[in-house]
N, C-alpha and C positions, 0 to 999 in steps of 0.2 A: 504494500500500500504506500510506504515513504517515495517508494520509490516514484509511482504514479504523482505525488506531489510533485519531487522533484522535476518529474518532467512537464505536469502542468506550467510549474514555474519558468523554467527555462524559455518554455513558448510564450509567456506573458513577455519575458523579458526582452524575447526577440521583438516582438507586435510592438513595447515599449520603444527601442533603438527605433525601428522604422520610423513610430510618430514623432519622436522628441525633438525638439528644435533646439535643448537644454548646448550649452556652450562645453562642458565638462564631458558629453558625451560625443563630440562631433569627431572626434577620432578611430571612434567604435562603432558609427552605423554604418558602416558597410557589412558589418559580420552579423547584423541582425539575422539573414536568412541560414546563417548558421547554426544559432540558437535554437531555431523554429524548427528547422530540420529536426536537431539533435533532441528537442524537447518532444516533437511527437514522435522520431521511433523511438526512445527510452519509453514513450507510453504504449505506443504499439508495440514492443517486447513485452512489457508487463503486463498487458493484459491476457497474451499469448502465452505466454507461460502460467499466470493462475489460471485460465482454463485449462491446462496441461496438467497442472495438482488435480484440479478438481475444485479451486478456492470461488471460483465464479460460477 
């Protein structure tokens, strides 16, 4: 389950870099689609695997 957070989170934080127009971030949104990438397959493995337990 942490781990599905952690990948909700990542995807927020990517969705964040794309809109922020913040000055402290303007180094860093080019890798937003990084983020996004990496946060939904961390959620798509884990939901793939607890249905593999049996947990879903």
């Amino acid at each position: 389950m942490f781990q599905l957070f952690l990948g909700f989170l990542l995807f927020i934080f990517g969705i964040f870099l794309k809109l922020t127009k913040e000055q402290g971030f303007a180094k860093s949104t080019r890798f937003w689609w990084m983020f996004v990438l990496i946060g939904i397959l961390s959620m798509v493995a884990q939901i793939f695997i607890m249905k593999q337990k049996g947990e879903l």
